[in-house]
Backbone as numpy.savetxt, mean C-alpha at the origin, in Angstrom:
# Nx Ny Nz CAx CAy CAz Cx Cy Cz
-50.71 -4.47 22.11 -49.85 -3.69 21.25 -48.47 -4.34 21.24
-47.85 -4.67 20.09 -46.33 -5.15 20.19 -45.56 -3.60 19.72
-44.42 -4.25 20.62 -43.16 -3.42 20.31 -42.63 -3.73 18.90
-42.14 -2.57 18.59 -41.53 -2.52 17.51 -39.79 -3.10 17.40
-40.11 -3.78 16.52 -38.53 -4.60 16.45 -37.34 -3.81 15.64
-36.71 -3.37 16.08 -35.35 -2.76 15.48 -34.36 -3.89 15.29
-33.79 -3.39 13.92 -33.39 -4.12 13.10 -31.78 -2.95 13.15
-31.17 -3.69 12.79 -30.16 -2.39 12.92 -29.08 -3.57 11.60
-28.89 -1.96 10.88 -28.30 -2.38 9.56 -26.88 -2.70 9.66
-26.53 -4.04 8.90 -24.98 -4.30 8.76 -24.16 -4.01 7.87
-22.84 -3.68 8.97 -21.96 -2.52 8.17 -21.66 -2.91 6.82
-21.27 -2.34 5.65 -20.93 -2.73 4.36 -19.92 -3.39 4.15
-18.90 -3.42 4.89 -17.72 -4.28 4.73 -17.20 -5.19 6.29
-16.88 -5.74 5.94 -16.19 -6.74 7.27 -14.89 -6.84 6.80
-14.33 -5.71 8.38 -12.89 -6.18 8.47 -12.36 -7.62 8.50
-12.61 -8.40 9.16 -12.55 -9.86 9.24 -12.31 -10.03 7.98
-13.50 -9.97 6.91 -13.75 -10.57 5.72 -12.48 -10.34 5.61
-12.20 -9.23 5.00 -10.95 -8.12 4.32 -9.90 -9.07 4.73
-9.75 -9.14 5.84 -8.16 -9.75 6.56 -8.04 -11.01 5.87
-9.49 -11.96 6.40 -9.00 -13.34 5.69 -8.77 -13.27 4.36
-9.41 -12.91 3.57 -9.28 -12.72 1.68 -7.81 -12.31 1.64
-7.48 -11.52 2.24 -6.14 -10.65 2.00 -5.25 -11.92 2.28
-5.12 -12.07 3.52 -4.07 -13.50 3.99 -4.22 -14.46 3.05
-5.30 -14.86 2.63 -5.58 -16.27 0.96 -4.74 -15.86 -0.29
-4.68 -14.39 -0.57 -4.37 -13.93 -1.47 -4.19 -12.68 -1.81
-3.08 -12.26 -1.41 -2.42 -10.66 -1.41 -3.41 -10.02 -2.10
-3.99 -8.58 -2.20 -4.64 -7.68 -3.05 -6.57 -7.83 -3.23
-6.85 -9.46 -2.70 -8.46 -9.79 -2.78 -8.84 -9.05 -1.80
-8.31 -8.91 -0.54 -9.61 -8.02 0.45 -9.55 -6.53 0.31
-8.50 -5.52 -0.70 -8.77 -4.70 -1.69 -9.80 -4.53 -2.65
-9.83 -5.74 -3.03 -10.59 -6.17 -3.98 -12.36 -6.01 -3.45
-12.78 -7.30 -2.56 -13.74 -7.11 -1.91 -13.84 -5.31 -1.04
-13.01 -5.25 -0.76 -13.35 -3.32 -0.40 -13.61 -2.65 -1.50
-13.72 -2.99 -2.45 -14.19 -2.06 -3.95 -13.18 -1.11 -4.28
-11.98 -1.42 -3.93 -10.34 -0.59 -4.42 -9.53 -1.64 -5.29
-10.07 -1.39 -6.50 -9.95 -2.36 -7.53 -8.87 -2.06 -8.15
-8.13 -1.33 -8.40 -6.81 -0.27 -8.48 -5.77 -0.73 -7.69
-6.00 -0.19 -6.76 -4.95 -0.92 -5.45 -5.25 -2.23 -5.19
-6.37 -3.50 -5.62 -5.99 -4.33 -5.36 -5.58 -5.28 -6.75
-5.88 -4.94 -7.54 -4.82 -5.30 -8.94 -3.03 -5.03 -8.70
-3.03 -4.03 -8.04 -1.10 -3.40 -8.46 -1.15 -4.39 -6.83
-1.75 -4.42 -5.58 -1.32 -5.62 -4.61 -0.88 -6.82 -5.01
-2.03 -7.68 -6.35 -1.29 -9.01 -7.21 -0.50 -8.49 -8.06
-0.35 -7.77 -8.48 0.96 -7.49 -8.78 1.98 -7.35 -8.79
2.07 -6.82 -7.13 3.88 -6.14 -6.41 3.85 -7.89 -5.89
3.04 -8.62 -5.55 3.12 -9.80 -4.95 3.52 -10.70 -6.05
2.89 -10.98 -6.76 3.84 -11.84 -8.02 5.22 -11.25 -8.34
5.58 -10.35 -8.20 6.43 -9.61 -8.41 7.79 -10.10 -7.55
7.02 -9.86 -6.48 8.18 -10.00 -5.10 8.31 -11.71 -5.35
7.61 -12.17 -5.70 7.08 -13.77 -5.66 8.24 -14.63 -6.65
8.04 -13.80 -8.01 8.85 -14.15 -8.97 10.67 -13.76 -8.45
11.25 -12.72 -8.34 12.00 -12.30 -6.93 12.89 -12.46 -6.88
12.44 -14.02 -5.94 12.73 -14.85 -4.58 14.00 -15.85 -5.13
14.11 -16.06 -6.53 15.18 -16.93 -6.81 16.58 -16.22 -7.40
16.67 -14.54 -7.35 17.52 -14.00 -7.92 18.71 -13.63 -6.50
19.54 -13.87 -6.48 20.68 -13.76 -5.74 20.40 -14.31 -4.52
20.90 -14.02 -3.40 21.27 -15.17 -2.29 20.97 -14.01 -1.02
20.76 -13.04 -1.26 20.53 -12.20 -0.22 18.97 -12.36 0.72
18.69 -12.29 1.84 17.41 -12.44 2.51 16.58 -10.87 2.20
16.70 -10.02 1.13 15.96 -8.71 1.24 14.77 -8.94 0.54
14.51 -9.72 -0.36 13.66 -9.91 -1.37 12.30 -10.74 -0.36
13.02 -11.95 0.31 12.32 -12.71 1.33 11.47 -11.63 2.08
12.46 -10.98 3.23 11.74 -9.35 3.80 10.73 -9.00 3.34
11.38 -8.29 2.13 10.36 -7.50 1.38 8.59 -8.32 1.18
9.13 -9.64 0.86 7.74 -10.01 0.62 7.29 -10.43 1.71
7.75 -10.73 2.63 7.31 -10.88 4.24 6.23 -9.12 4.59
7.20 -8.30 4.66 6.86 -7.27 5.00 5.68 -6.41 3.98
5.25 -7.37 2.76 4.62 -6.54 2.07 2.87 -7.42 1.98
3.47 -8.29 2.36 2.34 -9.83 3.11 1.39 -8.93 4.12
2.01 -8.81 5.03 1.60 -8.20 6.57 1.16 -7.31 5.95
1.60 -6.16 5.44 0.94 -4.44 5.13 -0.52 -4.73 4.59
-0.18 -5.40 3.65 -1.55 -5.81 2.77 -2.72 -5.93 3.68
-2.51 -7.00 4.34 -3.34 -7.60 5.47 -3.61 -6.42 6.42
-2.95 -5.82 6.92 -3.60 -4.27 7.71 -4.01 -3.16 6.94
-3.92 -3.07 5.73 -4.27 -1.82 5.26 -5.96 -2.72 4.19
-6.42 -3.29 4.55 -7.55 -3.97 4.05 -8.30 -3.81 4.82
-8.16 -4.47 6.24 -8.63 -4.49 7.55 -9.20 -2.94 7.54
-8.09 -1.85 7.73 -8.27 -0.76 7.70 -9.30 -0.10 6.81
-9.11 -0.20 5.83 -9.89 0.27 4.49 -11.27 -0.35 5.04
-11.75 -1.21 5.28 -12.80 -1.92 5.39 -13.60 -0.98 6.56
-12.80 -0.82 7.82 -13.57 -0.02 9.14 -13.39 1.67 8.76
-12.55 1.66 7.87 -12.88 3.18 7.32 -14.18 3.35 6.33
-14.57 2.43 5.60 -15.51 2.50 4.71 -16.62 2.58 5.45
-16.93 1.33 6.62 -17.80 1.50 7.46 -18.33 2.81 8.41
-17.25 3.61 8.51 -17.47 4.45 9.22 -17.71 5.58 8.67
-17.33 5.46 7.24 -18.20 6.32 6.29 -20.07 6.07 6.24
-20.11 5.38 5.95 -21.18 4.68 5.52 -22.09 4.94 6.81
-21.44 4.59 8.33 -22.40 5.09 9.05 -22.50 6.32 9.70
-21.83 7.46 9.06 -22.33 8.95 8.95 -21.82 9.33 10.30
-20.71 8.52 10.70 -20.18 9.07 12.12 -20.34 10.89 12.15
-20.40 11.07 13.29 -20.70 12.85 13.27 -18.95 13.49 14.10
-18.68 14.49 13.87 -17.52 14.89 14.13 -17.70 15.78 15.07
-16.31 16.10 16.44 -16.54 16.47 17.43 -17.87 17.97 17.12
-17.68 18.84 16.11 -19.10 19.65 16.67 -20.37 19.77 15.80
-20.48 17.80 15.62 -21.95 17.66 15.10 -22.46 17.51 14.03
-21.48 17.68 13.04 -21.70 18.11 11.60 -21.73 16.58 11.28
-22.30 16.08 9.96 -21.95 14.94 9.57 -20.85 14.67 8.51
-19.63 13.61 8.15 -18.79 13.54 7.61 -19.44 13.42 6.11
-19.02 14.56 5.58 -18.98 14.39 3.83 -18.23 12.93 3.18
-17.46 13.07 3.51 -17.00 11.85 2.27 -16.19 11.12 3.08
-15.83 9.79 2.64 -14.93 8.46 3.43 -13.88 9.23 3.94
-13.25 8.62 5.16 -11.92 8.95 5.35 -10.90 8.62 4.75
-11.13 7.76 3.60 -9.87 7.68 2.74 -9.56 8.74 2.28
-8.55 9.23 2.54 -7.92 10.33 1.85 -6.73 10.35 0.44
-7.73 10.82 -0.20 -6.79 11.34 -1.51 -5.61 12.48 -1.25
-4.46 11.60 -1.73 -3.02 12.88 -1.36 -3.04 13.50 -2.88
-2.81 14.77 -2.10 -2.85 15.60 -2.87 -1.21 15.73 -3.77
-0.75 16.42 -5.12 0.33 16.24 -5.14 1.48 17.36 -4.52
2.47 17.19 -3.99 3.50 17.88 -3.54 3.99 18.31 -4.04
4.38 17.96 -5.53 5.13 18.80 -6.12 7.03 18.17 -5.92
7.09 17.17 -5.60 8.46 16.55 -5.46 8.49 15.48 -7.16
9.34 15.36 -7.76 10.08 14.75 -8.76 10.53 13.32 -8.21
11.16 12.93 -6.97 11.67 12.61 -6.42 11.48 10.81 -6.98
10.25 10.54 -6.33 9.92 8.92 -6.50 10.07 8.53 -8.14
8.99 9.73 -8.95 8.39 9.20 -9.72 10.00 8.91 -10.66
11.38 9.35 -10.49 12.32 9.29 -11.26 13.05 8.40 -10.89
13.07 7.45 -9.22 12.90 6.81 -8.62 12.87 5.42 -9.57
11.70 5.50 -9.87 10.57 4.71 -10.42 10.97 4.46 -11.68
11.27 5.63 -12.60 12.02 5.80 -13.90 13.54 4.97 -14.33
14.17 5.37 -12.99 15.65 4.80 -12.91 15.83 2.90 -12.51
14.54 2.70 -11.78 14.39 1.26 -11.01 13.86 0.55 -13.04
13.06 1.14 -13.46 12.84 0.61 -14.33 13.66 0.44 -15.67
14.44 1.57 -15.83 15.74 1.20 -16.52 16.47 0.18 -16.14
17.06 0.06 -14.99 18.18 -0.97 -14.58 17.45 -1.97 -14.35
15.85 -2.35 -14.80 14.95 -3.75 -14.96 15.21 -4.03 -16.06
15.56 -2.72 -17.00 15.10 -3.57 -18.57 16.82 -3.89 -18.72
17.64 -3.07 -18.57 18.86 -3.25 -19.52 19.19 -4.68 -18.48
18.65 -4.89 -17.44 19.01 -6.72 -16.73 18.26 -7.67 -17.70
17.13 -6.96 -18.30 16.65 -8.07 -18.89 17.44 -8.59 -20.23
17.69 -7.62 -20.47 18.62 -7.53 -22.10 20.09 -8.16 -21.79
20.20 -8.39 -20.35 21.93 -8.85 -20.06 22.85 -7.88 -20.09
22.24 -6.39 -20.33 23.74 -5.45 -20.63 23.99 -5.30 -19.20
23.48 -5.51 -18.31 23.96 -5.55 -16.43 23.77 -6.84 -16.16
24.31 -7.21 -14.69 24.31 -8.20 -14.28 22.98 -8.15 -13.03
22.17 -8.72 -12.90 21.88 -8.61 -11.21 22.42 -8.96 -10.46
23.40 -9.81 -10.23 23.60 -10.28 -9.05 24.53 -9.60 -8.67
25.10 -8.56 -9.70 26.31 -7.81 -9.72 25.56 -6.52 -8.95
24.29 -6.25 -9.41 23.52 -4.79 -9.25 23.23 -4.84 -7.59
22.75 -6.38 -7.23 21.63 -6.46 -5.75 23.42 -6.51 -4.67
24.05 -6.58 -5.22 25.42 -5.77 -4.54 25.07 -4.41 -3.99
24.86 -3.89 -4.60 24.80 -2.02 -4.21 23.39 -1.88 -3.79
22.26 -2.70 -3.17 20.86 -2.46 -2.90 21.23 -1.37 -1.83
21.74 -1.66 -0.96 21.69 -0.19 0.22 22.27 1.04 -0.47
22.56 1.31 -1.32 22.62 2.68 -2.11 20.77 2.92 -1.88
20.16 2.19 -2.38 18.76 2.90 -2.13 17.74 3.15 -0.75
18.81 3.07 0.33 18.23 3.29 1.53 18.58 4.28 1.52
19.95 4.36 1.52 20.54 5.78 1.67 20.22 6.93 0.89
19.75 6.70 -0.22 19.45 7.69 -1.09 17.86 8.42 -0.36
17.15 7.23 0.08 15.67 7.61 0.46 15.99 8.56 1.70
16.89 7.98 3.20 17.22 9.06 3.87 17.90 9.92 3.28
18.51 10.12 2.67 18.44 11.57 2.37 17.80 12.40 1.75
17.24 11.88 1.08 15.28 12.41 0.40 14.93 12.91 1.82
14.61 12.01 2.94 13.73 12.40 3.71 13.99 13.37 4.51
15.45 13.08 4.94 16.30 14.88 5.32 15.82 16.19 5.09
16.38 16.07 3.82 15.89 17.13 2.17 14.81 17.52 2.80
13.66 16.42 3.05 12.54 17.01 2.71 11.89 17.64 4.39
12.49 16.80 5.27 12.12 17.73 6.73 12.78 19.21 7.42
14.10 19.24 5.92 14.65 21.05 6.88 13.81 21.84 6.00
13.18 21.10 4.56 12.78 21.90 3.56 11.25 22.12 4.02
10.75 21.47 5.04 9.80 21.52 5.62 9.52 22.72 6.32
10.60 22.50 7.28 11.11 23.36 8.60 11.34 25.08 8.24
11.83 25.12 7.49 12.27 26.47 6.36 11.23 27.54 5.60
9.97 26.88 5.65 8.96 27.09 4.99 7.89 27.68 6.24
């Protein structure tokens, strides 16, 4: 009589994979994770930051794309051992099996905040493009938008606290 050979199935994604693709090319190990969304707007913010790199003399832009290099590269990795651990039906402390990936969809809050953010960053893109501002005059005042975010985040932890 032979034993029976167990075969044991391989996980759907490889972090590895994810990491190296990602490091070759910002947004691909998104890509290979089947987050085709987020890894389109990844080549995106990366050409972005990429294109950038020759506007004023300041090291923030460098940063930024330093720091947005690295994220990429861990949140792929991530995505990848989260998918897996969907996929293999991990069971939760009392037994039940997990319904759906741990990627979590955020729900909305109800804050104005970014998306006008977002509104205002893109105005003072176009009227630079048109020349009615200067950039090099604008990336002068960049820490106005740190400061503005802490105090968003203030705002938003007594408004937390209050509730």
């Amino acid at each position: 009589m032979t034993e029976p050979v167990i075969i044991q199935k391989r996980p759907p994604k490889s972090p590895a994979v994810a990491g190296i693709l990602s490091a070759f090319l910002p947004g691909i190990g998104s890509l290979y994770n089947g987050l085709y969304t987020k890894g389109i707007l990844f080549i995106l913010i990366f050409a972005g930051l990429v294109t950038m790199q020759d506007r004023g003399g300041q090291p923030f832009f460098g940063l930024l794309l330093a720091g947005f290099y690295f994220f990429q590269i861990i949140d792929s990795v991530n995505n990848a051992k989260a998918i897996n651990k969907a996929a293999a039906g991990e069971l939760t402390p009392e037994g039940a099996p997990i319904p759906a990936p741990s990627i979590d969809i955020p729900t909305p809050a109800g804050s104005i905040f970014w998306g006008a953010v977002l509104m205002i960053l893109g105005l003072v893109f176009l009227l630079g493009n048109f020349n009615v501002i200067d950039y090099d005059r604008l990336w002068d005042f960049w820490p106005v938008i740190v400061i503005v975010i802490g105090i968003k985040m203030i705002a938003d932890y007594f408004s937390k606290k209050n509730t």
